[in-house]
C-alpha positions as CSV (number, residue, x, y, z in Angstrom):
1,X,-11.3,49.9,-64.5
2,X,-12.1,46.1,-63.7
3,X,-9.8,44.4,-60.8
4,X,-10.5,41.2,-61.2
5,X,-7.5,40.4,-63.1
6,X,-5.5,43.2,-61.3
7,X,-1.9,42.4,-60.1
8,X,-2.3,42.5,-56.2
9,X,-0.2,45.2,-55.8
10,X,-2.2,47.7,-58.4
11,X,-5.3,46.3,-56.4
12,X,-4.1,47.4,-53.3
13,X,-2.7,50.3,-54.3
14,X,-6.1,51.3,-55.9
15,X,-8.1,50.9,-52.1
16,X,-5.3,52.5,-50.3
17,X,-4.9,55.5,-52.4
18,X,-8.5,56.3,-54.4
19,X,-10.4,53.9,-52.4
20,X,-11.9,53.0,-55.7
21,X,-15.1,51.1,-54.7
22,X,-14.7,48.3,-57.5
23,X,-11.1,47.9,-56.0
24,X,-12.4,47.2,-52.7
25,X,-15.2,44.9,-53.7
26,X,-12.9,42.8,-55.8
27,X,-10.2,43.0,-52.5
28,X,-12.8,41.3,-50.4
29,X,-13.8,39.3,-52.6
30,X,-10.4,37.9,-53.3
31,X,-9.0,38.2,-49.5
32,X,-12.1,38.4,-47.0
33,X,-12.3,34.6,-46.3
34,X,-8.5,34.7,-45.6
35,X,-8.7,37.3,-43.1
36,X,-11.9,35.7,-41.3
37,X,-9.6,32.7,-41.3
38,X,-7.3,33.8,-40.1
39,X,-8.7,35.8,-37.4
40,X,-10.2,33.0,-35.8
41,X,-7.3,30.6,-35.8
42,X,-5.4,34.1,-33.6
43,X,-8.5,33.9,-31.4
44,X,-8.5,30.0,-31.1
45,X,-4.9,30.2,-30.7
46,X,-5.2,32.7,-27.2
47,X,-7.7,30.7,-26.3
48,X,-11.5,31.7,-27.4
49,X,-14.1,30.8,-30.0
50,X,-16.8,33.1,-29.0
51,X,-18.2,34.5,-32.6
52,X,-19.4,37.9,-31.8
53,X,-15.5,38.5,-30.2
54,X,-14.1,37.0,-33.6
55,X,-16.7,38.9,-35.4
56,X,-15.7,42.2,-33.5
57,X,-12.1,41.2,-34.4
58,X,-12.8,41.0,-38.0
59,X,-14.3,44.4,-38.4
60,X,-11.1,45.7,-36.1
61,X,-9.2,44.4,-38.9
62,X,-10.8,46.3,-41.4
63,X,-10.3,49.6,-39.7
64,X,-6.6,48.4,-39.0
65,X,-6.0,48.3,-42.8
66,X,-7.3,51.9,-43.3
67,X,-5.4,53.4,-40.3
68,X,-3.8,56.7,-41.3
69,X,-5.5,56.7,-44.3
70,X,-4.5,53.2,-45.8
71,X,-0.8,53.2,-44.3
72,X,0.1,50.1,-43.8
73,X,-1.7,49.2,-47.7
74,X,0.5,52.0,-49.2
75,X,3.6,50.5,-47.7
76,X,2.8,46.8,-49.0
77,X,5.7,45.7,-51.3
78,X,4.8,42.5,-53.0
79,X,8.2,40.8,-53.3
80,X,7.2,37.2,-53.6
81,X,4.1,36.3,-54.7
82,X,1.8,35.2,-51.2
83,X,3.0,38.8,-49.6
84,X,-0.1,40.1,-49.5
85,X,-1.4,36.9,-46.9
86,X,1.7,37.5,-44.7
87,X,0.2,41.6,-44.4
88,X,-2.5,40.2,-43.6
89,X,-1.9,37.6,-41.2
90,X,0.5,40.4,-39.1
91,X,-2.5,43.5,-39.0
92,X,-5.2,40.2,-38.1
93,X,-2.9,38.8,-35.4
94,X,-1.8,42.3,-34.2
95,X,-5.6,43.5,-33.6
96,X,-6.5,40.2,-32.1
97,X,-3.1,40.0,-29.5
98,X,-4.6,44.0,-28.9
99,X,-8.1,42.4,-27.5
100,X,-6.6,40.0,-25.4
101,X,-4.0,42.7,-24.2
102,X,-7.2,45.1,-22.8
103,X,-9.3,42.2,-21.8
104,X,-6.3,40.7,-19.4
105,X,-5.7,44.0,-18.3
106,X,-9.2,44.6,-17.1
107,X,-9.3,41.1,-15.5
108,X,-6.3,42.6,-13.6
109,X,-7.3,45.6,-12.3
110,X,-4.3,47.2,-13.6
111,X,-6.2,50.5,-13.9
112,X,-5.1,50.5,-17.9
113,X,-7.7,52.6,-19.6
114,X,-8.1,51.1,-23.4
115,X,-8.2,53.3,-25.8
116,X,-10.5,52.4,-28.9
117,X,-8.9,51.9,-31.5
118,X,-12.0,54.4,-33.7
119,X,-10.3,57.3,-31.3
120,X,-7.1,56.4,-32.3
121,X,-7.8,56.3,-35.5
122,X,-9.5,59.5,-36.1
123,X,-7.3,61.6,-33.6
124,X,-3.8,60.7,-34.9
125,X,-5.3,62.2,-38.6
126,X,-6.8,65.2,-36.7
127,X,-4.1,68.2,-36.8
128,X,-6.4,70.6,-35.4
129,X,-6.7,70.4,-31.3
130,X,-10.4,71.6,-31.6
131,X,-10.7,68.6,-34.4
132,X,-9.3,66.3,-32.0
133,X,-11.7,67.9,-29.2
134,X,-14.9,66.9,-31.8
135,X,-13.5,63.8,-32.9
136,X,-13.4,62.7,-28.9
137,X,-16.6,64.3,-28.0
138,X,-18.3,62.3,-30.6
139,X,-16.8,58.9,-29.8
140,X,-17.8,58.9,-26.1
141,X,-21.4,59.6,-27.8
142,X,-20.9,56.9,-29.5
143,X,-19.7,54.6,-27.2
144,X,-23.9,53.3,-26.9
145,X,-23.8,52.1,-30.0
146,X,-22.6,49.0,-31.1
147,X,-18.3,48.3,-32.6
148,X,-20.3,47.5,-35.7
149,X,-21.9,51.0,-35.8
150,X,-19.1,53.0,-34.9
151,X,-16.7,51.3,-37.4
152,X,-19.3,51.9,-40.1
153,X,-19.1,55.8,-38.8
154,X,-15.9,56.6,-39.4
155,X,-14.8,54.5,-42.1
156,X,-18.0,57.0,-43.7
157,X,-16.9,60.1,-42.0
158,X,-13.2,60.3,-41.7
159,X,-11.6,57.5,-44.5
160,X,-13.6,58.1,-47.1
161,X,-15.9,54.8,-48.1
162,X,-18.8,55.1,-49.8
163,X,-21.8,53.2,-48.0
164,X,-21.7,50.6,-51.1
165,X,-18.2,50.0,-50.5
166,X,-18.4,49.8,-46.4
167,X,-21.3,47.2,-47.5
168,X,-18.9,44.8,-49.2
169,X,-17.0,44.0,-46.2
170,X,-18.7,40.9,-45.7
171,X,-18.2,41.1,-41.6
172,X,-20.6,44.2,-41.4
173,X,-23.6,42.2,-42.8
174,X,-25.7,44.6,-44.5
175,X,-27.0,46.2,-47.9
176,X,-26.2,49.3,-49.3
177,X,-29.0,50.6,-47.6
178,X,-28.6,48.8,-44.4
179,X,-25.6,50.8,-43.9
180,X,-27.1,54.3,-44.9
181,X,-29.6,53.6,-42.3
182,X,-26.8,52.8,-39.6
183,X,-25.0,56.1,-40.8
184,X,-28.1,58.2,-40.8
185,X,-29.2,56.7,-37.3
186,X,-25.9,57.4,-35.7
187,X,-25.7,61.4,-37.4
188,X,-29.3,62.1,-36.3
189,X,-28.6,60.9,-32.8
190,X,-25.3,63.2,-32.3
191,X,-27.3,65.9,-33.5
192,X,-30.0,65.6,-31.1
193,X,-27.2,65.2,-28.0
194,X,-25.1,68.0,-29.1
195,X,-27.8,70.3,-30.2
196,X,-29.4,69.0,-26.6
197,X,-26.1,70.0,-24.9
198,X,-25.3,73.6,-26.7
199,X,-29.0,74.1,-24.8
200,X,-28.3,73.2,-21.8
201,X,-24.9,75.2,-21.5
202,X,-26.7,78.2,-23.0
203,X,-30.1,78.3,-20.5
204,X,-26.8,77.8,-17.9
205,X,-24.7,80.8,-19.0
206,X,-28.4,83.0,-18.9
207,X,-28.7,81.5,-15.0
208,X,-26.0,82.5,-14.4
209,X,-25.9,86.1,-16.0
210,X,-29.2,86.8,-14.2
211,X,-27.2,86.9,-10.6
């Protein structure tokens, strides 16, 4: 099906419930400057212009819109034409009022611990407590790599994108095969520390059976 003359709510109905990749390219294409947009005027508005924080917001964004599997998407209701830009300006301003939140709290002391919003992405969609176990294993792993990385993971892993569609979102930067690499860096590396640590807890439990 082509998008490009799709009603904006059979568009974002197509992302949030197939994530149909020519649905998503034509999304971004049609709504990516307004969210950069308006992510920065949030950020200016509390107070910083620092790019890669903007840049770190955008791709928060992103994620944010395919929480729990495209939620907030699959609850738009376009009852006046600009809806869509008042979705958007809510889930933009609600990520970037997040940052400041964690980054005051830190400057504080407060003892808050920030979750990231990857874990709570993947864990609330995780019924299994052994899933949930993974799923938080592998994001402390992770926590090495860069936001840009690890938001390329799981959109992969655990919503569903294909790596041409994670390369449209024009925040991330890369080709097609820029992101396959990212993907394929990030699996190889889990394997090697988990395959390193079912080692070390083996060679441990044979110490230990030897006394």
């Amino acid at each position: 099906m082509n998008f490009c003359d799709a009603r904006i709510d059979t568009l974002v109905r197509a992302c949030a419930e197939s994530g149909n990749e020519d649905a998503w390219t034509e999304f971004i294409n049609r709504f990516g400057k307004s969210i950069e947009a308006m992510v920065a005027k949030a950020c200016a508005q509390l107070g910083t212009f620092d790019p890669p924080a903007i840049d770190d917001a955008i791709q928060e964004t992103y994620l944010k819109l395919c929480d729990r599997r495209c939620r907030v998407m699959k609850d738009f209701d376009e009852r006046q034409p600009d809806s869509i830009y008042g979705l958007l300006k809510a889930v933009a301003l609600s990520v970037v009022q997040d940052r400041f939140r964690t980054a005051n709290a830190r400057k504080r002391g407060s003892g808050i611990k920030a979750i990231p919003l990857n874990e709570i992405v993947v864990a609330s969609d995780a019924p299994d407590p052994d899933l949930r176990i993974l799923i938080a294993e592998i994001e402390r792993e992770l926590q090495t790599a860069t936001l840009r990385d690890r938001t390329i993971f799981w959109l992969y892993f655990r919503h569903g994108l294909t790596t041409r569609a994670i390369a449209a979102f024009p925040c991330f930067g890369l080709s097609q095969k820029g992101v396959e690499a990212v993907i394929e860096r990030l699996t190889k590396y889990l394997r090697g520390r988990f395959v390193a640590a079912a080692t070390r807890n083996s060679e441990g439990k044979a110490s230990r059976s030897a006394f």
